[in-house]
N, C-alpha and C positions, 0 to 999 in steps of 0.2 A: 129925157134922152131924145136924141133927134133920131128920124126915123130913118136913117141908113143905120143908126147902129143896131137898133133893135130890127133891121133885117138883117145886119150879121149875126145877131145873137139867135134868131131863128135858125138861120142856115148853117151855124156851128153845131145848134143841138139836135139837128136833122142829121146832121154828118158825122154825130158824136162817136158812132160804133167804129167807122172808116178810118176818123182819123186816128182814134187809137189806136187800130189796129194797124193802121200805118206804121206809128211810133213803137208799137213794140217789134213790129218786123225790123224796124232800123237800128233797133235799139239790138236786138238777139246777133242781127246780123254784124253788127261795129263789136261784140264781143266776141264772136267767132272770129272774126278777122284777127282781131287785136291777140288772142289766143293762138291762132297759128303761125302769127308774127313772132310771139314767143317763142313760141315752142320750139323754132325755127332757128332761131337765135342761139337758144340754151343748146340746142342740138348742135349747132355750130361749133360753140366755144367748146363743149365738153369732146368733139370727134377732136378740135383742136387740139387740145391737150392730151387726149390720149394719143394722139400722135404723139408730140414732142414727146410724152415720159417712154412710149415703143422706141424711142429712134436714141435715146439717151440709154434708155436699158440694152440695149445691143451694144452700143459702144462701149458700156460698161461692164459686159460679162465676157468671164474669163471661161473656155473649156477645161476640163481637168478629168484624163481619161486614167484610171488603177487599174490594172490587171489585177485578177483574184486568179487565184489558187482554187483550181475546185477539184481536184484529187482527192481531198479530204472525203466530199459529198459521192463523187464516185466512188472510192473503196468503201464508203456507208451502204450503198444503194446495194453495189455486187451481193457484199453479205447478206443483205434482206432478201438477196433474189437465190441463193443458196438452200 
């Protein structure tokens, strides 16, 4: 080996601890990114849709108001109060 290379291969294993520790910094930090890109994403599409199916359920419901009879319940109540 010529001796530039085996002064790289010194100064690689002198720097061994750094530069791994470099690459795992770059490495944790490109998955946190890539994660909140997701997530980001998924959060998107899903407020998207729950919009449409909100704005489509409105358009599609009917009110429908019944009067009840509650005399029944009132002349029940009187008597227990007698």
């Amino acid at each position: 080996m010529s001796q530039q290379k085996v002064d790289q291969k010194k100064l690689d294993k002198k720097n061994r601890r750094s530069i791994l520790r470099k690459k795992k910094i770059e490495e944790v930090l490109s998955i946190t990114v890539v994660s909140i890109i997701a997530l980001a994403i998924v959060a998107w599409v899903g407020y998207s849709i729950y919009g449409k199916v909100q704005t489509a359920a409105e358009q599609n419901t009917t009110h429908e108001y019944v009067d009840i009879d509650a005399s029944a319940i009132q002349d029940y109540l009187s008597t227990l109060n007698q």
